[in-house]
C-alpha positions as CSV (number, residue, x, y, z in Angstrom):
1,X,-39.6,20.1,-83.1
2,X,-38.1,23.2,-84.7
3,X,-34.7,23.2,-86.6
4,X,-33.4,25.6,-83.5
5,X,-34.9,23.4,-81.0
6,X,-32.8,20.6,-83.0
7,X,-29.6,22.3,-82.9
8,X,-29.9,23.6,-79.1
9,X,-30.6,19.6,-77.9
10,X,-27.5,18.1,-79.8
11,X,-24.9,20.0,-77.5
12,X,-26.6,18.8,-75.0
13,X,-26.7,15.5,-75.8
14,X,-22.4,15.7,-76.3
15,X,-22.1,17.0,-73.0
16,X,-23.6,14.7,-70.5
17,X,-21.2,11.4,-71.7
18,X,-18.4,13.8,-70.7
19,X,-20.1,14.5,-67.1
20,X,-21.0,10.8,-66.4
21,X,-17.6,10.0,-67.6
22,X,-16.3,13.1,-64.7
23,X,-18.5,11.6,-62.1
24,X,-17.8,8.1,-62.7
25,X,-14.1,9.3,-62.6
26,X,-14.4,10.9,-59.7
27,X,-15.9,8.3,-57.9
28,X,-13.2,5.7,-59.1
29,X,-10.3,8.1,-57.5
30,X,-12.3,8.6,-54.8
31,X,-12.5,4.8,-54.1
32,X,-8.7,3.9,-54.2
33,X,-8.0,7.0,-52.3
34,X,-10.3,4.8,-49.5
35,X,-8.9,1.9,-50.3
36,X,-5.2,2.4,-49.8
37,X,-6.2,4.4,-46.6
38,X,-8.5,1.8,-44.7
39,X,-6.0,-0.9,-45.9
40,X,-3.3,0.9,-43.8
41,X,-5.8,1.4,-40.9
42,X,-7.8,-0.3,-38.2
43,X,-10.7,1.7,-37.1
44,X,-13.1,1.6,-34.1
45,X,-16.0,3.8,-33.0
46,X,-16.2,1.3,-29.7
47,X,-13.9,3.1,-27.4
48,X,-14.2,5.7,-24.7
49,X,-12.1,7.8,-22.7
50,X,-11.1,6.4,-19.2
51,X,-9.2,7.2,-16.3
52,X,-8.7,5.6,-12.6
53,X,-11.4,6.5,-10.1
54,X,-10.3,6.5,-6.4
55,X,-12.9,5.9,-3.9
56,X,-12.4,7.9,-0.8
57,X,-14.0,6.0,2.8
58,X,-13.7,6.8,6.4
59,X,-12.3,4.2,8.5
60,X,-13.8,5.2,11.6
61,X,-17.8,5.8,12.6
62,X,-18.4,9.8,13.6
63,X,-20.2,13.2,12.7
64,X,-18.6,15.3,9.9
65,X,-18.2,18.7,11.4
66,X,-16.1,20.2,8.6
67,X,-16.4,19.4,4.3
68,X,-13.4,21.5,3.4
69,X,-13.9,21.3,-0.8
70,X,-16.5,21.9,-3.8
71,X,-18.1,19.0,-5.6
72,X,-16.2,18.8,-9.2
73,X,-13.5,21.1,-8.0
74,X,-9.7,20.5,-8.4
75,X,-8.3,18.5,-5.3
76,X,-4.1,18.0,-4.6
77,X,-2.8,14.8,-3.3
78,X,-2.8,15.2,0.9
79,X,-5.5,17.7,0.9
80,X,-7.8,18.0,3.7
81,X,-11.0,17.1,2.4
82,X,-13.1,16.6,5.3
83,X,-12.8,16.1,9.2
84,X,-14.9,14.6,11.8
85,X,-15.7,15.0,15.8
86,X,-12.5,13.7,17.3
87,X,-13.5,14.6,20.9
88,X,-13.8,11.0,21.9
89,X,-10.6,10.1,19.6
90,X,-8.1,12.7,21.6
91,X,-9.4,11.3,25.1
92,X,-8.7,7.8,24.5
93,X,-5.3,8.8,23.2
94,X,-4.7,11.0,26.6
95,X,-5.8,7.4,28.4
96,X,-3.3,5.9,26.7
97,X,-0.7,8.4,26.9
98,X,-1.2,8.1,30.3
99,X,-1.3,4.2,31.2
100,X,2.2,4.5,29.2
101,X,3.5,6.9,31.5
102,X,2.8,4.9,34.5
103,X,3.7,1.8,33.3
104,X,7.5,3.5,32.2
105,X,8.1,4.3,35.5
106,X,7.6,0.6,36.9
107,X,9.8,0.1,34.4
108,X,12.3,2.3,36.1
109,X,12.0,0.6,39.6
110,X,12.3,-3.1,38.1
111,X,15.3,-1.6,36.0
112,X,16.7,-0.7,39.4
113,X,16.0,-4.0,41.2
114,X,17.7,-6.1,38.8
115,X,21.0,-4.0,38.9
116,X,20.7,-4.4,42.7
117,X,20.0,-7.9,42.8
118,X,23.3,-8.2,39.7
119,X,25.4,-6.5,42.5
120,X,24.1,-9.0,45.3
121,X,24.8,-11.7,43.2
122,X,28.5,-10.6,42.1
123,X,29.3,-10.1,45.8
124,X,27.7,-13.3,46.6
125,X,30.2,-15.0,44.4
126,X,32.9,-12.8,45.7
127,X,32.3,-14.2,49.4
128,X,31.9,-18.0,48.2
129,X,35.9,-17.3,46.4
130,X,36.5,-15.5,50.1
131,X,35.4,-18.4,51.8
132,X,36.9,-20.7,49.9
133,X,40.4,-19.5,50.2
134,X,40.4,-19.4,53.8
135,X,38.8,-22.8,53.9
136,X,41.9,-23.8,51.7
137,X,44.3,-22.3,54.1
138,X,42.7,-23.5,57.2
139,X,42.9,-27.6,55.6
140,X,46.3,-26.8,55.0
141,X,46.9,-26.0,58.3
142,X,45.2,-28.6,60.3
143,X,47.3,-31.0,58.0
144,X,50.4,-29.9,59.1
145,X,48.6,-29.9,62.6
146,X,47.9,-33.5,62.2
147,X,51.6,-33.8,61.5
148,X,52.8,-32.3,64.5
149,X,50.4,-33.5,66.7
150,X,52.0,-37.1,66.8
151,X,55.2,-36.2,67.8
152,X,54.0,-33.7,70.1
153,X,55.3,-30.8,68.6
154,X,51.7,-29.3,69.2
155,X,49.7,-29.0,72.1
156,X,45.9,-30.8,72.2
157,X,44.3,-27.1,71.6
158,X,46.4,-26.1,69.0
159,X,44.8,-28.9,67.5
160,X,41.9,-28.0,68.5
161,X,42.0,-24.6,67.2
162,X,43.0,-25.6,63.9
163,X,40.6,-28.5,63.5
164,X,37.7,-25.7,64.7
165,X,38.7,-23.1,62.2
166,X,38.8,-25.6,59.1
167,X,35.3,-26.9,60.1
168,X,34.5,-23.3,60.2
169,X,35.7,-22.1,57.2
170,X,33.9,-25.3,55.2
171,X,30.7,-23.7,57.0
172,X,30.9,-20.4,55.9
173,X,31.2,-21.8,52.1
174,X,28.3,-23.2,52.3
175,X,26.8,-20.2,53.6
176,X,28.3,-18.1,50.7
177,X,27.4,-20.8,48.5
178,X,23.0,-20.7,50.3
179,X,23.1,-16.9,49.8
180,X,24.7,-16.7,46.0
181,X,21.6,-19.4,44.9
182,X,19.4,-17.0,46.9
183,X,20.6,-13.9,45.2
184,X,20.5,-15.2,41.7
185,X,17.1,-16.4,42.1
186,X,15.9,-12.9,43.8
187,X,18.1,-11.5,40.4
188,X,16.3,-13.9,38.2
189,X,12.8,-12.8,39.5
190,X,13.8,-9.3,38.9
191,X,14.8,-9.6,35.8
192,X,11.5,-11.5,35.2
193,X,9.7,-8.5,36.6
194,X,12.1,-6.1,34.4
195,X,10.9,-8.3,31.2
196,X,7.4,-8.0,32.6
197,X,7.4,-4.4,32.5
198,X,9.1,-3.8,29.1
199,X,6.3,-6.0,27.9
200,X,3.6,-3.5,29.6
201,X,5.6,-1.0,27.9
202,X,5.2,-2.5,24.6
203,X,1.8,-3.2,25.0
204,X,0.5,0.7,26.1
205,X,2.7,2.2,23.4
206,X,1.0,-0.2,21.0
207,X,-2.3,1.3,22.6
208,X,-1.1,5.3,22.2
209,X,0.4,4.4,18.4
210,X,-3.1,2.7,18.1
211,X,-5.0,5.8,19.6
212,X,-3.2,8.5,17.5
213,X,-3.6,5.9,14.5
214,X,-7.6,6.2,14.9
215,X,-7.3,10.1,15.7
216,X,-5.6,10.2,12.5
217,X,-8.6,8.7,10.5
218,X,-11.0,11.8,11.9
219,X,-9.0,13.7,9.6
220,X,-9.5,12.8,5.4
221,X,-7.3,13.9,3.2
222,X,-7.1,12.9,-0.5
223,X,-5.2,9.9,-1.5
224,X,-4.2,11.8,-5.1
225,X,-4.9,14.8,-7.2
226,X,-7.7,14.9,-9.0
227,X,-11.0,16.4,-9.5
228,X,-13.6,15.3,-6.4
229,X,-17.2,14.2,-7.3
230,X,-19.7,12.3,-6.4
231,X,-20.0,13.8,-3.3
232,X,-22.5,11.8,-0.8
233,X,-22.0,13.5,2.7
234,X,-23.5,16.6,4.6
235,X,-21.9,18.4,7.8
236,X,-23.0,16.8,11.1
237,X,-23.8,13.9,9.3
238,X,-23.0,10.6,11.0
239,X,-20.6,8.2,8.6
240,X,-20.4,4.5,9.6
241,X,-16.8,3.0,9.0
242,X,-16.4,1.9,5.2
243,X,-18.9,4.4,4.4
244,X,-18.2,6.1,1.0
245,X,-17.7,9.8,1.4
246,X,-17.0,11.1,-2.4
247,X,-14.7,9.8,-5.4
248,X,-11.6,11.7,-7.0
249,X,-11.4,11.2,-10.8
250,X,-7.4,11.7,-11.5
251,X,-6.1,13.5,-13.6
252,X,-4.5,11.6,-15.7
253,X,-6.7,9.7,-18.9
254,X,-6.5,7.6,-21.7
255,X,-8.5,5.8,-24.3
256,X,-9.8,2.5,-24.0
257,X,-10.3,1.0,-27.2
258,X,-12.3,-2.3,-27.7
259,X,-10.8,-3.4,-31.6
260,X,-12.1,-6.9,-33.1
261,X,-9.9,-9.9,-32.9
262,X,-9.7,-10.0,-36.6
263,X,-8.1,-6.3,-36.8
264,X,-5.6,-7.2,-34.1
265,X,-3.0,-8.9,-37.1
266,X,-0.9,-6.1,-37.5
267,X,-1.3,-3.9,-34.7
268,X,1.9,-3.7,-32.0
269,X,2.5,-1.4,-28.9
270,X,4.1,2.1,-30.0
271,X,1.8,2.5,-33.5
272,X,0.6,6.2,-33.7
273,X,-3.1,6.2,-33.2
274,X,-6.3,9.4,-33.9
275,X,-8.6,9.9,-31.4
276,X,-11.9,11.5,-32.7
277,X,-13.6,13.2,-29.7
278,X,-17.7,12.9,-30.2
279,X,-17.6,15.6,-27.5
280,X,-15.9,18.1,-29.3
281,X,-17.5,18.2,-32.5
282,X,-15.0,15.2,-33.8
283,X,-11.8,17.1,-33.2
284,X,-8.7,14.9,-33.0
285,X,-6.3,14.2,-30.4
286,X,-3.3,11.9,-31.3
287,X,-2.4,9.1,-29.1
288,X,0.1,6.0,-28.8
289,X,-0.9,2.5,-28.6
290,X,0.4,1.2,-25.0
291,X,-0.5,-2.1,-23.8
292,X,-2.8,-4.7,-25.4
293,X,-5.5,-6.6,-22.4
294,X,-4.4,-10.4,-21.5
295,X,-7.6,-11.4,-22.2
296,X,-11.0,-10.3,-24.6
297,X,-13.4,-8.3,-23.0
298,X,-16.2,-11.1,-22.3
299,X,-13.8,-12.9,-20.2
300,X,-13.9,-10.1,-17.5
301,X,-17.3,-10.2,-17.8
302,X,-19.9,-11.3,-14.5
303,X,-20.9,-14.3,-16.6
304,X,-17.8,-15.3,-19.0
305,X,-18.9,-17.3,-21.6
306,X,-18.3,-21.5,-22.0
307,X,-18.7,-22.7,-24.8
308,X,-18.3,-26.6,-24.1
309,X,-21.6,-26.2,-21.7
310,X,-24.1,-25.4,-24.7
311,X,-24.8,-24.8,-28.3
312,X,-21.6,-22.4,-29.7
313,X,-22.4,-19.8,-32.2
314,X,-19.2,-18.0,-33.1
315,X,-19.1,-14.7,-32.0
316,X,-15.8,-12.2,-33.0
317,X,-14.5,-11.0,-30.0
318,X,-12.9,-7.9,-28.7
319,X,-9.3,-7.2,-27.3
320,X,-9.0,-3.7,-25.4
321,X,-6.2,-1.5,-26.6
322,X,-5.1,1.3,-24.0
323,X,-4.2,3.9,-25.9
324,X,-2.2,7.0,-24.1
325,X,-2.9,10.3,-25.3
326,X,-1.1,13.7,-25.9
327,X,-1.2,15.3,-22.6
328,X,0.2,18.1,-24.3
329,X,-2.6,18.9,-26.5
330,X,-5.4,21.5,-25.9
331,X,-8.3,19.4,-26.1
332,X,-6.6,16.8,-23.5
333,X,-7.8,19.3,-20.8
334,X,-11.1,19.0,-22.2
335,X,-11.4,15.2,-21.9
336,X,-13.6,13.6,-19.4
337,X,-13.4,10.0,-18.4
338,X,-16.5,8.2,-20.4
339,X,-16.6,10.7,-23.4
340,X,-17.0,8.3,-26.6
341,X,-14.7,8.5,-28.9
342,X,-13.7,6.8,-32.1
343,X,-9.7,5.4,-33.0
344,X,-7.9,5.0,-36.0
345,X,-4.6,3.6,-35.6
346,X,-2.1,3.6,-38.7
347,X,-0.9,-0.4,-38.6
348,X,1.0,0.1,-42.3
349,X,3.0,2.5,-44.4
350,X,1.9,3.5,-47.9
């Protein structure tokens, strides 16, 4: 080695301590920086973006004749989304309609009836008090008759008479009294038939509410706003009652994020969380932490695990955390509901 070969390699030989010593530096200050900020943080990368997914049925068995919206378009609450053959629908409800009519009107004659028979029933009772004030008068009489008779104030038909006209008078109470039993059960019987009718009443307008209830099913609208997909039906397409017709995913979302029990220490509701979107090229969305599940996640499962009925092996489990997002932000639009995302919510101060 030459003397300037010597002289070049010394330098270098000062320098590179210094760099190691940089890097090493560096690193360290890189290392608390993590530190101190995952020791104020819980992070997940098992979460996803959810919202509520209304099925939308028909109640009825018919043809669609009319599919009045796009798959994946934007749908308002009470839109018409499709309609089916109600031909059959609006004739039942005209049979209806029309047994009501016609049973209203017997209505209207046993109504009638029973205010007749209430009127031979009043004066019923009004001859019986008739009656029985002239049979009063007429006793009175034939007692003083009986009086005179004995010291022959009285002749034998005066008697007569008198004793006649009491006897008659008793008679015609008991024939007032024969026709007010007979008129209040002719009233009763009409006011049976009157209750008979208003029942038949009942029962048709049951039927028409019944028959405009069904009409009303040939007619879909949507339950809330949303967007509609997962559309599964065709024009003149026959749909059997229960059948599934589409699905509108509303428009409101949220994160559902599954965190580890043991990260669950210091987290409460209200704790400002980020919401990394996969989906966007990891652009964040700030959320709120809202409600924590009553239960882990493999207790909702199909097959829940027990661990008295086998061999246990401990296994950390996972609480879901719905997290509510910032409907305000641009990229909330954006969101769909299944889009992975990953959460870090801020559970300490520095």
């Amino acid at each position: 080695m030459t003397n300037e070969e010597t002289t070049a390699a010394k330098p270098k030989r000062k320098i590179a301590p210094f760099i190691l010593g940089a890097v090493f530096l560096v690193a360290i200050v890189i290392g608390v920086k993590e530190y101190l900020y995952y020791s104020t943080v819980e992070n997940t990368d098992d979460a996803q973006v959810s919202s509520n997914i209304d099925p939308v049925v028909t109640r009825i068995t018919d043809y669609v004749t009319s599919i009045n919206f796009q798959d994946n378009m934007p749908v308002t609450k009470g839109q018409v989304l499709v309609t089916l053959d109600d031909k059959d629908l609006k004739l039942k409800e005209q049979q209806a309609e029309a047994d009501l009519a016609n049973v209203s009107s017997n209505v209207d004659v046993a109504k009638a009836n029973a205010e007749s028979m209430g009127s031979t029933v009043a004066t019923a009772k009004d001859e019986i008090e008739a009656a029985q004030i002239t049979f009063t008068k007429d006793s009175l009489d034939f007692g003083r008759y009986k009086s005179l008779i004995k010291d022959g104030s009285i002749t034998q038909e005066q008697y007569d008479n008198s004793k006649a006209a009491m006897e008659g008078a008793s008679k015609q109470v008991d024939i007032a009294r024969r026709k007010y039993e007979s008129a209040e059960k002719q009233y009763q019987v009409a006011q049976a038939n009157l209750s008979s009718s208003q029942t038949n009443v009942a029962i048709k307008q049951s039927a028409v509410d019944y028959a405009k209830l069904q009409l009303s099913y040939a007619t879909i609208v949507a339950p809330t706003s949303g967007k509609a997909s997962k559309r599964s039906i065709e024009v003149g397409q026959l749909v059997q009652g229960g059948s599934p017709l589409m699905a509108i995913v509303e428009d409101s979302m949220w994160v559902e994020a599954n965190f580890k029990e043991t990260q669950m220490n210091d987290m409460k509701v209200g704790q400002t969380a980020d919401v990394e979107i996969d989906a966007l090229d990891g652009r964040k969305i700030t959320g709120t932490i809202s409600t924590f599940a009553g239960a882990t996640g493999t207790i909702f499962s199909l097959l829940p695990p027990d661990n008295a009925a086998g061999n246990f092996v401990k296994v950390v489990q996972r609480v879901p955390v719905k997290i509510v997002l910032d409907t305000k932000s641009d990229l909330y639009k954006q969101l769909r509901p299944g889009l992975s995302v990953e959460v870090t919510v801020k559970v300490k101060n520095k």
